[in-house]
C-alpha positions in Angstrom: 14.7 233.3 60.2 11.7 230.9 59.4 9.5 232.4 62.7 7.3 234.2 60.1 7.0 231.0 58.3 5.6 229.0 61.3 4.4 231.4 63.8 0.9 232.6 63.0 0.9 236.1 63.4 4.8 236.7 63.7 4.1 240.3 61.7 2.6 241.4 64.2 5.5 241.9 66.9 8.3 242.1 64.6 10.8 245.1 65.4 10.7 248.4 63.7 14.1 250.1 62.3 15.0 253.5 62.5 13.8 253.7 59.2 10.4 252.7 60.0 10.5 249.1 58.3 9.9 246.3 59.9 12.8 243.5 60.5 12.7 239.9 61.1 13.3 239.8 64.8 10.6 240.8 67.7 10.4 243.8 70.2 11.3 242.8 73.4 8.7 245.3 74.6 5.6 244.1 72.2 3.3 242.7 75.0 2.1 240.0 72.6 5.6 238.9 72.4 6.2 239.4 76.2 2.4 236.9 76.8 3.5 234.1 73.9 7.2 233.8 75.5 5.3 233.3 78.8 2.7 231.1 77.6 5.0 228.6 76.2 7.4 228.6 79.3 4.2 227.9 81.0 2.9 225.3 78.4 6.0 223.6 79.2 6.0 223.4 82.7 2.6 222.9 83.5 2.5 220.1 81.2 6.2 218.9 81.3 8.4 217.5 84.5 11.4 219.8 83.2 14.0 220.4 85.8 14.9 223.5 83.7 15.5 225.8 81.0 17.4 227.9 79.2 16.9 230.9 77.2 18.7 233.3 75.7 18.1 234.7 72.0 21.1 235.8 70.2 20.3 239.0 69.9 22.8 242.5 69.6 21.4 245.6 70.7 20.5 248.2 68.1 24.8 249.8 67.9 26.1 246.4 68.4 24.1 245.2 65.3 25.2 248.1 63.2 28.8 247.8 63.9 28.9 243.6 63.8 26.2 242.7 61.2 25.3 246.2 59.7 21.8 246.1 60.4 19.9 249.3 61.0 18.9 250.6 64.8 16.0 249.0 66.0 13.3 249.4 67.6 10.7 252.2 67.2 7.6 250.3 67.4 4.7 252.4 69.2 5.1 250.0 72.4 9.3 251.1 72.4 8.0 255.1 72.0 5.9 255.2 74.6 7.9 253.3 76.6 10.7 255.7 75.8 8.4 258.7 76.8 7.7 257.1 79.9 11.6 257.4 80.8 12.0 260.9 79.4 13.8 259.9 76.6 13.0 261.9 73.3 12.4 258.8 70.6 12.6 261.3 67.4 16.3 262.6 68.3 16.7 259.1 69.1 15.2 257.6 65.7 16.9 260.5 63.9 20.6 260.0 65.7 19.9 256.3 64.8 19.7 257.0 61.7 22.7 259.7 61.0 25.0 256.8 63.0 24.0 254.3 60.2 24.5 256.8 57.1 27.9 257.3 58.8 29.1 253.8 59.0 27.6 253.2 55.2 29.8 256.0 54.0 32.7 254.6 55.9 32.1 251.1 54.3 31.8 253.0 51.2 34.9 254.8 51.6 33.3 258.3 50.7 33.7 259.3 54.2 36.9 261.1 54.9 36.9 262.6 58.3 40.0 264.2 59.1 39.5 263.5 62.9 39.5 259.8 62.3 36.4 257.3 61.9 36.7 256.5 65.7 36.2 260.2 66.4 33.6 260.9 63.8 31.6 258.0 65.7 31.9 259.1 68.9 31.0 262.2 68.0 27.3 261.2 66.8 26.7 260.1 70.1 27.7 262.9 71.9 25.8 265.0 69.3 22.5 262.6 69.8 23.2 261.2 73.4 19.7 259.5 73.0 21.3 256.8 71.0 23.1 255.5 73.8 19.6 256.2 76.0 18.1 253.8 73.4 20.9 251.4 73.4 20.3 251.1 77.2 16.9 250.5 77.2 17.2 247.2 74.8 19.3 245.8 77.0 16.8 246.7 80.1 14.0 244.8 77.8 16.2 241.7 77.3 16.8 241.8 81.3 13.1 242.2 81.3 12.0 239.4 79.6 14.6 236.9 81.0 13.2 238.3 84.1 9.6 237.4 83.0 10.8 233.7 82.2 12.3 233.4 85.4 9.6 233.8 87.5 7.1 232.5 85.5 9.3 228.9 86.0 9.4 229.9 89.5 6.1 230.0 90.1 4.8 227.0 88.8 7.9 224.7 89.6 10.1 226.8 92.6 13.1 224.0 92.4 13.2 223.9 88.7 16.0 226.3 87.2 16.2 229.1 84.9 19.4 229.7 82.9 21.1 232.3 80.7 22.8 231.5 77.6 25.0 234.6 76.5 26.2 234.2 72.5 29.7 234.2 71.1 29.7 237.6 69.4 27.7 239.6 72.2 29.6 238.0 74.9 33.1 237.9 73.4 33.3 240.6 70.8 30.7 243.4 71.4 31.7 246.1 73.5 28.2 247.6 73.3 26.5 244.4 74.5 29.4 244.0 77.1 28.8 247.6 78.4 24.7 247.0 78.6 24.7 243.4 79.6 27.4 242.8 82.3 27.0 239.4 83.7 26.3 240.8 87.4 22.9 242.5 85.9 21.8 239.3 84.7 22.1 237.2 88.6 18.3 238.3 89.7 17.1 236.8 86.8 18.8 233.5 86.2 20.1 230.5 88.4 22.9 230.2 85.9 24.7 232.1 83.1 26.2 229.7 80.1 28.7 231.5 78.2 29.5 230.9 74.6 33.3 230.5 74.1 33.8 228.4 71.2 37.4 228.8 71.0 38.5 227.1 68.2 36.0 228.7 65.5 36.7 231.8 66.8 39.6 233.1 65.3 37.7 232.7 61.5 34.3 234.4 63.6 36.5 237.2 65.3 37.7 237.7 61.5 33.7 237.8 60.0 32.3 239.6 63.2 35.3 242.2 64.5 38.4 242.8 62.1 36.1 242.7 58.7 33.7 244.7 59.9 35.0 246.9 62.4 37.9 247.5 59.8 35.7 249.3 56.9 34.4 251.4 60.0 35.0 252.8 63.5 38.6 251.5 63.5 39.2 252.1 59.7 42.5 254.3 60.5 43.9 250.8 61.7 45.3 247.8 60.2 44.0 243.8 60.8 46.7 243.7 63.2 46.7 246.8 64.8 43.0 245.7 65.3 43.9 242.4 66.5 46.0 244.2 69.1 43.5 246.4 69.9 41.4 243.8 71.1 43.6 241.6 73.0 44.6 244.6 75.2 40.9 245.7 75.2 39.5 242.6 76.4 42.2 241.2 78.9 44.1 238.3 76.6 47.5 237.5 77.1 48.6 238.4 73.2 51.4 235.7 73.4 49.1 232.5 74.1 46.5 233.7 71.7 46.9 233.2 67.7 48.9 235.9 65.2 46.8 237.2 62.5 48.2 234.8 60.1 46.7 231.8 62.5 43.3 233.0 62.8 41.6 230.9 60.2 43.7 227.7 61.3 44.4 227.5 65.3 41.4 229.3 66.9 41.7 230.7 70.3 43.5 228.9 73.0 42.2 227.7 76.3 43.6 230.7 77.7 40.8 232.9 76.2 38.2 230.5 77.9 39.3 230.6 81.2 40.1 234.6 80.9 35.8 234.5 79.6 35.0 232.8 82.2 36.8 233.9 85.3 35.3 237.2 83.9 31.6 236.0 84.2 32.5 234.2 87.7 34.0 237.3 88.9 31.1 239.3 87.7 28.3 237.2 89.4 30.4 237.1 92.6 28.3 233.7 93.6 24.8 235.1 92.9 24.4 232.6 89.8 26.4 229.2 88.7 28.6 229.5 85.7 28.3 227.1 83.2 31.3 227.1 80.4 29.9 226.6 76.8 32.9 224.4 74.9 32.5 224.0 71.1 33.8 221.2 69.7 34.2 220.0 66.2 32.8 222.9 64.4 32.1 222.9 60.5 35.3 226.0 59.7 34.1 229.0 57.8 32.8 230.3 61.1 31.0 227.4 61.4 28.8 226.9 58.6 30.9 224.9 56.1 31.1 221.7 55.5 34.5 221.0 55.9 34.6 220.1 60.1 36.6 221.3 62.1 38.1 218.7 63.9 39.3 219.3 67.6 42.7 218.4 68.7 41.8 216.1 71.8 45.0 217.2 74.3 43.4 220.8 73.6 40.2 219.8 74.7 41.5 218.5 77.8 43.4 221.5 78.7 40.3 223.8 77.8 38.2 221.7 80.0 40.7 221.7 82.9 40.6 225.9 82.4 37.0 226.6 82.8 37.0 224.1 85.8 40.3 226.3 87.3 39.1 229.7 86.5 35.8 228.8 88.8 32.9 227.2 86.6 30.6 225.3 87.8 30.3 222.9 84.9 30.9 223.0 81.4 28.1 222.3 78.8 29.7 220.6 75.5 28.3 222.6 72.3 27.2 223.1 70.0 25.2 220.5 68.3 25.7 216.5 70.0 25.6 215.3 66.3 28.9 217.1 65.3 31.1 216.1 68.7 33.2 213.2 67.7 33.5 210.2 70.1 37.3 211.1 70.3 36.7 214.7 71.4 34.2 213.5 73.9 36.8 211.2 75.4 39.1 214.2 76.1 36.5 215.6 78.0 36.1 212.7 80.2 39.7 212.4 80.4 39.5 216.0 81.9 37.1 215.7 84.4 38.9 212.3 85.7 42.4 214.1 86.0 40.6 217.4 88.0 39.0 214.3 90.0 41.9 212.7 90.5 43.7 215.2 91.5 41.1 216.8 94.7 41.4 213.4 95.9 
């Protein structure tokens, strides 16, 4: 990240790891952070006629970003202590638990760790042993409600009619059961007017390889192989195996518009009518999880039926990602092609 670049003072709210070094990203719970994210929400309004906005950091909790990215625990900042007093939660066992559940999953990626329970069990064991990890887990995810909370009503109070949306990333949202478990879409309805999901189905398959089987595979489900793992999660996560790619066709085919609409009946369901759902379609993605240069073009009869999905499994709209300069004119014509045909067909 370039925030300590261009934000003056970015040191000062940046996020402490279990090991007591500071990391890139801020506390949720620094009030400096908390005041500048209002500020410039208000800054904006105030000086702005914005219908809207939306927010949503990409952002794992402190497990989540250990297993995914192999990052250690955050945070233990003084303002994340005392906040953790405050609930009765005991921040050394938590710091120190943190801390025993990273050496573990080094020594896993290592391969110098040979439990004879199984990795999964070794894992699972650390948190019973230091149940304050999961305490802090919870509490991130409070602070991220907190602070989308805090953005919320500071837009409401200056413009009542203007909205206030959630955008919920591709890895949290489709692939970490940690983040799924502490952020479930009907938590988030108080604080937003709509949710926008992240299901960029065709990169996927190569990101579900970098952010799930790769990692996830040197760790907690080490005992298993890539398809075993691939398995795993299409039973875990409610996809129909057989209209989802092999192992073989993850780096070529992506996800199908099945996976879409199974994401975001999931969210609809979850919000029960409390908050409009917004599908987030990627199109035309650079491959190599979508950093390359090589793009990835989008088939446009795919596009249409992916369209047609989000729209059937109860969406209110769909929001065409992820940057306008990669969508090709072609796959843009699919999506209008789409929205005619569900048109066409209510008539």
């Amino acid at each position: 990240s370039d925030a300590p670049k261009v934000i003056r003072n970015w040191d000062v709210v940046r996020q402490v790891d279990a090991n007591g070094n500071k990391q890139v990203k801020p506390c949720l719970n620094h009030p400096e952070f908390r005041a500048w994210t209002a500020g410039t929400v208000e800054d904006l309004f105030c000086n702005y006629p914005l219908d809207g906005i939306q927010y949503g950091a990409e952002r794992s909790g402190p497990i989540g970003n250990l297993l995914h990215f192999n990052i250690r625990p955050h945070c233990f900042c003084e303002h994340c202590t005392t906040r953790a007093k405050e609930k009765s939660i005991d921040a050394e066992r938590a710091r120190v638990g943190m801390n025993v559940l990273y050496e573990y999953i080094q020594s896993l990626r290592a391969g110098t760790q040979h439990d004879s329970d199984g990795a999964l069990v070794g894992f699972l064991r650390i948190l019973m042993q230091y149940p304050e990890v999961l305490a802090w887990e919870r509490q991130w995810h409070i602070a991220n409600n907190e602070v989308h909370q805090m953005i919320h009503d500071t837009v409401k109070k200056i413009r009542p009619e203007a909205e206030a949306g959630r955008h919920v990333a591709h890895v949290e949202g489709s692939m970490d059961m940690f983040y799924r478990a502490g952020a479930p879409y009907s938590e988030m309805t108080d604080s937003c007017d709509f949710v926008k999901t992240i299901m960029y189905h065709e990169i996927a398959g190569p990101r579900f390889k970098m952010w799930y089987i790769d990692p996830l595979g040197k760790t907690i489900l080490k005992e298993l192989g890539d398809q075993q793992s691939l398995e795993l999660f299409y039973a875990v996560f409610g996809h129909d195996a057989g209209k989802q790619p092999s192992l073989d066709e993850l780096d070529e085919r992506g996800f199908s518009p099945e996976y879409v609409h199974r994401e975001t009946k999931r969210c609809v369901d979850a919000v029960g009518g409390r908050a409009r759902v917004y599908s987030g379609i990627g199109l035309d993605i650079p491959k190599g999880g979508g950093w390359g240069t090589e793009i990835w073009g989008s088939d446009p009869d795919y596009v249409c039926q992916t369209v047609k999905r989000s729209f059937e499994a109860g969406a209110s709209g769909i929001v065409i990602s992820r940057e306008y300069e990669e969508n090709t004119t072609r796959s843009l014509n699919a999506v209008g092609r789409a929205v005619r045909e569900l048109k066409a067909a209510k008539a």
